[in-house]
Structure formats: structure tokens, C-alpha cells
C-alpha positions in Angstrom: 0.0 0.0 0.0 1.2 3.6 -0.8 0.9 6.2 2.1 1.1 9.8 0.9 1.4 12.8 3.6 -1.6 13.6 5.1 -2.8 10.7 4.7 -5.4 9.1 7.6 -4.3 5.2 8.5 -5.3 3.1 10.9 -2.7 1.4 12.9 -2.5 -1.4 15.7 -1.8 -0.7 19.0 -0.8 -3.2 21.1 -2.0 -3.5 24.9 0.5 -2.9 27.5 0.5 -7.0 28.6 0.5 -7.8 24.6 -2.8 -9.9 24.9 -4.5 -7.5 22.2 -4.9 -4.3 20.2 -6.8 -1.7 19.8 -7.1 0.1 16.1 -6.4 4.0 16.2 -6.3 6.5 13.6 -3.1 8.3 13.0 -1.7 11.0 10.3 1.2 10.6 7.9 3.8 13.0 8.0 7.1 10.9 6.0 7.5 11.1 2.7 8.9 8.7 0.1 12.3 8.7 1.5 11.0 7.1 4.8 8.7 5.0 3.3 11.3 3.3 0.5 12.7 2.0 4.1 9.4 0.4 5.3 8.8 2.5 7.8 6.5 5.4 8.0 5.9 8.5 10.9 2.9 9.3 11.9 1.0 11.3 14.4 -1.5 10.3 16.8 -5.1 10.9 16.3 -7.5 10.7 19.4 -11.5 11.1 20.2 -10.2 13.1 23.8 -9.6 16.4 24.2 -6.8 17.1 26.8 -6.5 20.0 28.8 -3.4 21.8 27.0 -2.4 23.4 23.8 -1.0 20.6 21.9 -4.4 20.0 20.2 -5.5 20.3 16.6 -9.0 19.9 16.2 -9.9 18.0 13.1 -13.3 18.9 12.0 -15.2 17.5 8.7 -14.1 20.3 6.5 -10.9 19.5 7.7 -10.9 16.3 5.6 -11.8 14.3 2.2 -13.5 11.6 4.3 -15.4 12.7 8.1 -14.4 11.1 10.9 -16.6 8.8 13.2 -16.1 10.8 16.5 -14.7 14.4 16.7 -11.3 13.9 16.6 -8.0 15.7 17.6 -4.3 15.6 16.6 -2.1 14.9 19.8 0.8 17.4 18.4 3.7 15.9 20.2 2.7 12.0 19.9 4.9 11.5 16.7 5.9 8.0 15.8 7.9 5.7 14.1 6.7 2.3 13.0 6.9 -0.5 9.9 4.1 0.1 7.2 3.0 -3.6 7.9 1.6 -2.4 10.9 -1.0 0.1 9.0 -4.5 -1.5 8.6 -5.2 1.0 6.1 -6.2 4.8 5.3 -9.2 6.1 6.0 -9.2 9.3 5.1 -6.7 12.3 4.5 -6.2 16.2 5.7 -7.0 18.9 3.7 -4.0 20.6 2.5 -4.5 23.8 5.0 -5.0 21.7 8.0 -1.9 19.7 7.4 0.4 22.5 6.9 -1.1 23.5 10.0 0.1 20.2 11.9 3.5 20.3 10.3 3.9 24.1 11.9 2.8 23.2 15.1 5.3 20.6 15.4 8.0 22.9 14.4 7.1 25.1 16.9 7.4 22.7 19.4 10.9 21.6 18.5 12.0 24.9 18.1 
């Protein structure tokens, strides 16, 4: 499967005593380069809003395909992992709201 930037892709998640995984949404950030390795960074997607400012609300205008639950891009949760792990893409940011997510991230490596 090809995975472009911005793309939406679920990925497993294994529980903490490995008995079982849950399925969670995630966005693409690598590009080709990364992916010609097998691997692929991403960015955590989650249904729960937490308290601080490393938020990005994804809304349905925000993407080609809506959600099922309002969603939110956890900023800082960026991640590293082999494409076989990717159940597949659901969905993918707009171009506006995924420059958004790659400038927040720079502004919190800065």
C-alpha cells in the first residue's frame, strides 16, 4: 500500500500485557524517502480532548473523508513504526489543515 502525507491510517496498538490491540487513527507525516525504508511517521489521532495546547481539532471540513467521533491531533505524539503495521487509510487532511500540523510541530521543536 502507498501512504502519501496527510494521509489518515489506521494502525494497531498493542496493549500494555500484549494480549490484544486496539485500532487507532493516526496522520502521515514521511514522505517517500521514509517509506522506501518500510517505515513510516505518523502522528497520533485521538477522540479526547486534553486540557493543554498541543491540540489540533480536526473537523469534517478539515478532511476528504469525516471522521466517526470528533477527533484531535495529539501534536507531540509522533511515531515511528513499519508500514505492515497500517490496517489501512481512512481518510486524508486537507492541505490547509496539514500544513497547520507540520507548523505546530515545528514550533514545538523549536
Amino acid at each position: 500500500m502507498n501512504f502519501s502525507k496527510g494521509d489518515i491510517v489506521i494502525i494497531s496498538v498493542p496493549f500494555t500485557d500484549n494480549k490484544g490491540y486496539k485500532l487507532r487513527p493516526a496522520v502521515v507525516i514521511s514522505n517517500d524517502s521514509v517509506h522506501e525504508t518500510g517505515d513510516i511517521m505518523i502522528v497520533q489521532i485521538t477522540s479526547k480532548l486534553k486540557p493543554d495546547q498541543l491540540n489540533i481539532t480536526i473537523g469534517n471540513n478539515d478532511v476528504t473523508v469525516s471522521l466517526p467521533a470528533k477527533s484531535y491531533i495529539r501534536v507531540h505524539k509522533i511515531f515511528i513504526l513499519e508500514q505492515e503495521l497500517i490496517k489501512g487509510k481512512v481518510s486524508r487532511l486537507k492541505t490547509a489543515k496539514y500544513n497547520e500540523l507540520i507548523q505546530r510541530i515545528i514550533q514545538i521543536i523549536e
